[in-house]
C-alpha positions as CSV (number, residue, x, y, z in Angstrom):
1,X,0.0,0.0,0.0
2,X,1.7,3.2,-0.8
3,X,1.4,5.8,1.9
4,X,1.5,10.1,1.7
5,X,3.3,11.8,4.6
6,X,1.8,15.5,4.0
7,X,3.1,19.0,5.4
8,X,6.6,17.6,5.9
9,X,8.7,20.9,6.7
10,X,12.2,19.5,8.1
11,X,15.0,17.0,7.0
12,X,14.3,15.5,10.3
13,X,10.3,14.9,10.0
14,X,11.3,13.6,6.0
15,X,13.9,11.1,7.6
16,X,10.8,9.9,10.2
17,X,8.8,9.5,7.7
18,X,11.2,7.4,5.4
19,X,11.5,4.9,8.6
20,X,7.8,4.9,8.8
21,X,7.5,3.4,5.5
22,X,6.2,6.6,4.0
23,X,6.3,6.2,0.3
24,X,5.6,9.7,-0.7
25,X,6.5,12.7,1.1
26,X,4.7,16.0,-0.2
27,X,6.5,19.2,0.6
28,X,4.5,22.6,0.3
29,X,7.3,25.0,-0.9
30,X,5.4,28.3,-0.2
31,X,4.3,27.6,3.0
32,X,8.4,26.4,4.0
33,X,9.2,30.0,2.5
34,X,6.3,32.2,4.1
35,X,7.6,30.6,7.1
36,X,11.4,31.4,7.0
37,X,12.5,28.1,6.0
38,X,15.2,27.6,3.5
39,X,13.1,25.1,1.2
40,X,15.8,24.6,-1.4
41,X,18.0,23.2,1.2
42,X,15.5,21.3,3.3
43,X,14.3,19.5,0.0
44,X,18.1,18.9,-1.3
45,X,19.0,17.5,2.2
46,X,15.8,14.8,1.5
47,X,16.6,13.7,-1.4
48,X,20.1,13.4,-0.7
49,X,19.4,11.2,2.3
50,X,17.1,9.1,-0.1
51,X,19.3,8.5,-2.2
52,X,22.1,7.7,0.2
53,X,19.9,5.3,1.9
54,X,18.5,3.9,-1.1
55,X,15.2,5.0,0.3
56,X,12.0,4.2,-1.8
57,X,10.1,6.9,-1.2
58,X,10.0,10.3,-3.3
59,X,9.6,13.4,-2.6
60,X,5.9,15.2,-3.8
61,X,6.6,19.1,-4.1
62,X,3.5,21.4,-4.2
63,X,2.2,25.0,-3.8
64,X,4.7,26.2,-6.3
65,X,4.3,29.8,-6.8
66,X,7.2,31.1,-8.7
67,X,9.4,29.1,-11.3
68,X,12.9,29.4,-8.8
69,X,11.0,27.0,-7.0
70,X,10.5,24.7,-9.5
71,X,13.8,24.8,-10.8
72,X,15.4,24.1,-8.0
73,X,13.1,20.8,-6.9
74,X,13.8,19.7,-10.3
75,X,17.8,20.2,-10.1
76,X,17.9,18.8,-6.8
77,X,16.5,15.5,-8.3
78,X,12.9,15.9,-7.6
79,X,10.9,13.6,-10.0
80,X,7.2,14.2,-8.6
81,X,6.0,18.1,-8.7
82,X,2.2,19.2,-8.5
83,X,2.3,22.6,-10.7
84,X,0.2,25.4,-11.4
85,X,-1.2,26.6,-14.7
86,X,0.0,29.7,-14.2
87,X,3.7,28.9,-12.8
88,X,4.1,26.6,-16.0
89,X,3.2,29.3,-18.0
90,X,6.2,31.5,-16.7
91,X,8.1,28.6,-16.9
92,X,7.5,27.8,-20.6
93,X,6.8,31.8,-22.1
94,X,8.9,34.6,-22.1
95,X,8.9,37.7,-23.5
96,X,12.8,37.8,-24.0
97,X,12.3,35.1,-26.3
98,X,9.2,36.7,-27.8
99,X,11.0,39.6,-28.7
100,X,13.2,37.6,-30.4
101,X,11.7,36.1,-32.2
102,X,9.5,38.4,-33.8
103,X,13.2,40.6,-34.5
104,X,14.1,37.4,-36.3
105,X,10.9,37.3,-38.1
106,X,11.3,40.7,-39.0
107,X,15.0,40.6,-40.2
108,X,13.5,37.6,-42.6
109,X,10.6,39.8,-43.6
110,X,12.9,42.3,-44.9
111,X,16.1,40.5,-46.1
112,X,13.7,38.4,-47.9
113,X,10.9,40.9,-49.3
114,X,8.1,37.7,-48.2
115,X,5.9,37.2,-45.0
116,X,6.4,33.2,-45.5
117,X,8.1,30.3,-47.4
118,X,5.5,29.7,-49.5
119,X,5.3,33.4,-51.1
């Protein structure tokens, strides 16, 4: 039967958890930073120690609300992530890269006197 430990905040309550035959362990990331707790180090420690340990359990991380956030659960070797519609929208648009884009579509437009391929 596979088990959820929910509202884990500390390496310590993770590593209980682990021992308790938790198989998931669900983190709520804004709640650890509203809260003054380094979440980025608290979820690298857990996954490190599941790792070391050979642990089968993973890490669930939720309540994203910016894309730091998910970055860092990802790099840190999180494989389970509950996201937002509106954090994966940051995390896949950008107006940088709209801007460029449209300069490069421009710089076609002109070079090449057409609006497309087929013209």
């Amino acid at each position: 039967m596979h088990t959820l430990a929910t509202a884990v905040y500390s390496t310590s309550q993770a590593i209980m958890a682990t021992f308790l035959a938790q198989n998931i362990l669900r983190h709520i990331l804004y709640r650890m930073d509203n809260n003054g707790i380094d979440a980025k180090k608290v979820i690298t420690e857990i996954q490190q120690f599941i790792q070391i340990q050979k642990i089968n359990s993973k890490i669930l991380a939720a309540s994203f609300k910016n894309t730091h956030q998910v970055v860092d659960c990802l790099l840190a070797g999180i494989t389970a992530i509950t996201l937002p519609v509106n954090v994966l929208h940051n995390m896949v648009n950008s107006t940088l890269a709209d801007n460029a884009i449209n300069d490069f579509y421009r710089d076609w437009q002109q070079t090449y006197n057409r609006t497309n391929l087929a013209d």
